[in-house]
MIVEXMI-531648 format. One line per 5 residues: their letters; for each residue x, y, z of C-alpha. Coordinates in steps of 0.1 Angstrom, whole numbers. Layout:
A	X Y Z; ...
***
This chain:
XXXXX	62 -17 -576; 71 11 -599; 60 41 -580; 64 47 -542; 34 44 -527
XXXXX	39 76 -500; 15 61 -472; 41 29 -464; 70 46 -466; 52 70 -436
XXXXX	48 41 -419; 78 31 -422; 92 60 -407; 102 82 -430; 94 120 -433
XXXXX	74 126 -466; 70 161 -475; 41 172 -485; 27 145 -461; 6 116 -478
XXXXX	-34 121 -470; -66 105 -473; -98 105 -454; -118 82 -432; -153 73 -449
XXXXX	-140 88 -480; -162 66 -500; -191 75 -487; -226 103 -486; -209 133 -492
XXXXX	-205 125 -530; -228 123 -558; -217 95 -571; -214 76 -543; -252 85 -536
XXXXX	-260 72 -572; -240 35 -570; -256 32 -537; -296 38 -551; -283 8 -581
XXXXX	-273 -15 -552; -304 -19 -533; -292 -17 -495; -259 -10 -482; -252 -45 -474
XXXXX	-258 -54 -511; -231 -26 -516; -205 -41 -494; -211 -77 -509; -206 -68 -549
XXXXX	-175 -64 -559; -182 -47 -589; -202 -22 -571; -178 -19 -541; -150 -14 -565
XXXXX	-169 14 -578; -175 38 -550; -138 29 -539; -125 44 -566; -148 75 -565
XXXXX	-128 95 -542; -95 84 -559; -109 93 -593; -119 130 -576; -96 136 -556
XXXXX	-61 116 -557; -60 109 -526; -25 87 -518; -47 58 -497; -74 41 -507
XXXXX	-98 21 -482; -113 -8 -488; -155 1 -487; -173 -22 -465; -181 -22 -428
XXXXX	-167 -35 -394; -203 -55 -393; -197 -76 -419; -173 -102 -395; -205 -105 -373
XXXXX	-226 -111 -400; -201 -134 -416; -204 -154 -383; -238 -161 -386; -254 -127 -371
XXXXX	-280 -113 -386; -276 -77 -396; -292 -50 -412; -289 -12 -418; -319 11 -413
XXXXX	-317 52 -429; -316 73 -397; -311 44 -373; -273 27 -383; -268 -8 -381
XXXXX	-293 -32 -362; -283 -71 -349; -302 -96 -326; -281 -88 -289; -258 -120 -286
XXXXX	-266 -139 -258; -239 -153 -231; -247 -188 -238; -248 -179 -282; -211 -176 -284
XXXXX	-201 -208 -290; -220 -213 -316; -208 -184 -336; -203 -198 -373; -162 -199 -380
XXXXX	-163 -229 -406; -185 -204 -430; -163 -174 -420; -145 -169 -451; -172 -186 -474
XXXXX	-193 -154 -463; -162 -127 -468; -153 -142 -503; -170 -111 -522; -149 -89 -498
XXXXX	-116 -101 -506; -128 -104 -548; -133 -67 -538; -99 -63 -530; -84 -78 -558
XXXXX	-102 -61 -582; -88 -28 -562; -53 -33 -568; -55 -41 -604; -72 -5 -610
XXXXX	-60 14 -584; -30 36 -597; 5 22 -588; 11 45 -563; -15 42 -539
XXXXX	-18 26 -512; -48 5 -505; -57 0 -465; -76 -30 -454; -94 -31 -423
XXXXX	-114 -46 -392; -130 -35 -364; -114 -39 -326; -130 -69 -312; -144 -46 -284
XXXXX	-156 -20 -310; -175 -49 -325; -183 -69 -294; -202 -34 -284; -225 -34 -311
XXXXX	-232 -74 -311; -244 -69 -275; -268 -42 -279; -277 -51 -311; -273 -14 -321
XXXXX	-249 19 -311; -255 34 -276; -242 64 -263; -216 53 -238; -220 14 -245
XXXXX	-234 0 -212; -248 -30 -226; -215 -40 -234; -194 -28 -204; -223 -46 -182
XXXXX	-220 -79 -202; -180 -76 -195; -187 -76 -161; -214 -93 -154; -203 -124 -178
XXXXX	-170 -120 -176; -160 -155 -190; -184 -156 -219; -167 -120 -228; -134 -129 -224
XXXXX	-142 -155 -252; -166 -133 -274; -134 -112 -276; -108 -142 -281; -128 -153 -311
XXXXX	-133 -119 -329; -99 -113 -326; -91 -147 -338; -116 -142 -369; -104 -107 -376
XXXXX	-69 -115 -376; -78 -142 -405; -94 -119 -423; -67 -89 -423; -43 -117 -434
XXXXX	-68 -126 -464; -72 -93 -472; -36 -89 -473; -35 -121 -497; -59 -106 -515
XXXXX	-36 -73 -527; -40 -47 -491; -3 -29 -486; -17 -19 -453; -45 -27 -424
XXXXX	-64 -8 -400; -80 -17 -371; -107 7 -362; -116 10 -321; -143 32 -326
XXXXX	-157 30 -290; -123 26 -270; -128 64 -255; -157 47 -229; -138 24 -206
XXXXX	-114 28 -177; -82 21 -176; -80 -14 -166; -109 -25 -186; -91 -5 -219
XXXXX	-59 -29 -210; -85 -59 -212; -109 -50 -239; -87 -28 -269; -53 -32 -263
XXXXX	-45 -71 -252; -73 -81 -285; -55 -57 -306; -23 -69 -298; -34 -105 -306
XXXXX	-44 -95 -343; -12 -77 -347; 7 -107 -334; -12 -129 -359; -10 -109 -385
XXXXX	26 -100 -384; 31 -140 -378; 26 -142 -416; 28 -113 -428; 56 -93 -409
XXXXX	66 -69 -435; 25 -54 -432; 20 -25 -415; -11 -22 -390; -31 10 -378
XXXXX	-45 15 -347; -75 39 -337; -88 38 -306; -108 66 -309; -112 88 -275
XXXXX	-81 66 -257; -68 101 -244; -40 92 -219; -41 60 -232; -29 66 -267
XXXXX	7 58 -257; 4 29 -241; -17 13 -267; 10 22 -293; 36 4 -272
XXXXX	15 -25 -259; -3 -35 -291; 24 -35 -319; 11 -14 -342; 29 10 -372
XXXXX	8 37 -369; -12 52 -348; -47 67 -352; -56 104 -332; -87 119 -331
XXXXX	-91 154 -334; -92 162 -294; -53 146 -292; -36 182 -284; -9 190 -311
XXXXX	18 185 -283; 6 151 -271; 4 143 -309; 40 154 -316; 54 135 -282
XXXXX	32 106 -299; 50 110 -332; 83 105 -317; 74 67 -315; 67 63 -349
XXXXX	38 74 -372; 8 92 -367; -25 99 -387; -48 122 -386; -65 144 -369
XXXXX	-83 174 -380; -114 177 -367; -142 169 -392; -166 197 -387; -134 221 -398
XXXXX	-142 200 -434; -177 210 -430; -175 245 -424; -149 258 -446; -129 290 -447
XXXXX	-112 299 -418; -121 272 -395; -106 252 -419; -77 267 -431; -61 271 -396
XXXXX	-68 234 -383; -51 223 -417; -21 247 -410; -21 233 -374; -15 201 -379
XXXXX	12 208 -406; 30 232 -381; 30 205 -354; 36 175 -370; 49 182 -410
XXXXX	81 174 -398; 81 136 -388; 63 108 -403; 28 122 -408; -1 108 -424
XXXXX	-27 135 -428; -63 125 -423; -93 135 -404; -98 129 -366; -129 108 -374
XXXXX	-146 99 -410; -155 128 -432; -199 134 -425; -224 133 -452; -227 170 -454
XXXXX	-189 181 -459; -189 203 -492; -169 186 -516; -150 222 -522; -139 221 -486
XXXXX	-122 187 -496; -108 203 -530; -94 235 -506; -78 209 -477; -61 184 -504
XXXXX	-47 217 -522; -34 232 -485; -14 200 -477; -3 191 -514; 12 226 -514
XX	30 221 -481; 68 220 -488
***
C-alpha cells in the first residue's frame, strides 16, 4: 500500500480531517449510468452475479465522485439464495422469497454456499485491481436477524411480525435459522476479505423493531458471532455495525458485539452521536432526504454533523442509503462541503 486509504485509518481511531466519506447504495438508481448497466444486465440478480457488470456500477460512483470507500454492489439476499432459497426482485415490490418454514431449516444448502457466491468474490477481486490505491473497498452482509426477517415473510413488512412471531412461537428452529446465517455470513465476510475487502459491514437494517431483550438475542449476540469469526482469522479487519433504529441500544451493541465502527442513522441526536464517538468510530448520519432536497436543508445537516463530530474519528455518510431520486448536484454540493472542511 502506497497511499493511505483514509476510511481504515478512521477506524482505527484516528482523527482525519477533512473526514473520509462515502454513501450507502452509492451504486445505485440515482445515476445514469447505473440505470444504463442495469437495462444491459437483464434483472438485478443477473447484475449482482457478473462480475464484469458488478464491477462496473461499483466503480460508477468512484469514477463521478471520488468518494474514499467503495462498496461492494450486491445484496444481503444473495446468502439466502446462495442457500438454496429462491429469490427474485420485482420493480415497485423489492425482493420476494418462498417464507421458510420451521421444519426447512435444516435443509438449508451449506455445501453449495460458496459454489453460489464464487461470482461475488471474482467481483471483488476485480475491484481492487481497478479501484485507485487509496480507497477503501467495504465488503458486507446482512445481520442474520435482518435476513432471517425477510426469509420468513418472504418479503419486507412494516414492523416485521412474521418474523418476531416465528421467534417466539418457534423459538428453537429460530435460534438455529440465526446460528446458521451467522455461521454462513461469517464465511463469507472472510472470503470476501481473501478476496481483496480492507473492510466489512454488517448491515441490521430492521434492528429498530424489537425490544430490548429480543435485540440482545436477535442483533447483537449473531453479530458478535461473525465478528468473533471473522476477527479469528482475520484480526487486523475492521467490521461495521448498523443496526438501523437501535436508539438506546446503540451503545450497548458497540460494546457487546465487537465491532470498529459503528453505523448511526440520521435520528441518533448529535450528542448521543458524539458520547457514541468517544468509543471509537462512527459513520454517518445525515438524513437522506437533506440529499434530496438540496439548499439549505442540506447545507445545515452537512455543517451539523461536521460541528458535532469533525473532531474525532468520523466517517461521513448518510443515515440510510442515498434514494433513487437524490439530484446528483446535491451529491456534487455535499462531497464539496465536507472535502472543504479543514
Amino acid at each position: 500500500m502506497t497511499t493511505k486509504r483514509t476510511v481504515l485509518e478512521v477506524l482505527k481511531g484516528e482523527t482525519v480531517s477533512p473526514p473520509p466519506l462515502w454513501m450507502m447504495r452509492q451504486a445505485g438508481r440515482y445515476l445514469p449510468e447505473y440505470r444504463e448497466t442495469r437495462k444491459r444486465a437483464g434483472s438485478f440478480l443477473d447484475l449482482c452475479y457478473n462480475p464484469d457488470l458488478a464491477v462496473e456500477v461499483t466503480l460508477q460512483p468512484i469514477e463521478r465522485f471520488g468518494f474514499d470507500a467503495s462498496i461492494l454492489f450486491s445484496d444481503i439476499l444473495v446468502v439466502p439464495h446462495a442457500l438454496g432459497r429462491d429469490l427474485r426482485f420485482e420493480e415497485g415490490r423489492g425482493p420476494l422469497l418462498t417464507p421458510i418454514q420451521a421444519n426447512e431449516i435444516d435443509a438449508l444448502n451449506t455445501e453449495m454456499f460458496h459454489v453460489n457466491l464464487a461470482p461475488v468474490y471474482e467481483t471483488v477481486r476485480q475491484l481492487r485491481r481497478k479501484l485507485p490505491d487509496e480507497t477503501t473497498l467495504i465488503g458486507f452482509c446482512g445481520a442474520p436477524w435482518t435476513v432471517a426477517t425477510y426469509m420468513i415473510a418472504g418479503h419486507g413488512t412494516p414492523d416485521q411480525a412474521p418474523a418476531r412471531l416465528f421467534a417466539y412461537r418457534e423459538p428453537e428452529a429460530f435460534r438455529k435459522l440465526l446460528k446458521t446465517l451467522a455461521d454462513q455470513s461469517a464465511t463469507y465476510l472472510i472470503r470476501q476479505i481473501e478476496a481483496g475487502v480492507d473492510v466489512v459491514q454488517i448491515f441490521d437494517s430492521w434492528s429498530g423493531v424489537l425490544d430490548e431483550a429480543s435485540f440482545q438475542a436477535f442483533c447483537v449476540e449473531p453479530v458478535a458471532e461473525i465478528v468473533r469469526q471473522v476477527h479469528a482469522v482475520h484480526p487486523e479487519v475492521p467490521v461495521i455495525g448498523f443496526p438501523k433504529g437501535a436508539g438506546a441500544n446503540y451503545a450497548s451493541y458497540r460494546s457487546k458485539t465487537g465491532i470498529s465502527g459503528l453505523g448511526l442513522d440520521w435520528t441518533v441526536p448529535l450528542t448521543a452521536a458524539k458520547a457514541l464517538q468517544k468509543g471509537g468510530a462512527v459513520q454517518g448520519n445525515l438524513d437522506p432526504l437533506r440529499l434530496v432536497a438540496g439548499g439549505r436543508a442540506l447545507e445545515e445537516g452537512v455543517g451539523a454533523i461536521l460541528d458535532a463530530l469533525s473532531a474525532g474519528p468520523l466517517i461521513f455518510n448518510l443515515g440510510h442509503g442515498i434514494t433513487p431520486e437524490t439530484p446528483i448536484a446535491h451529491v456534487e454540493a455535499m462531497v464539496k462541503q465536507v472535502r472543504s472542511r479543514r
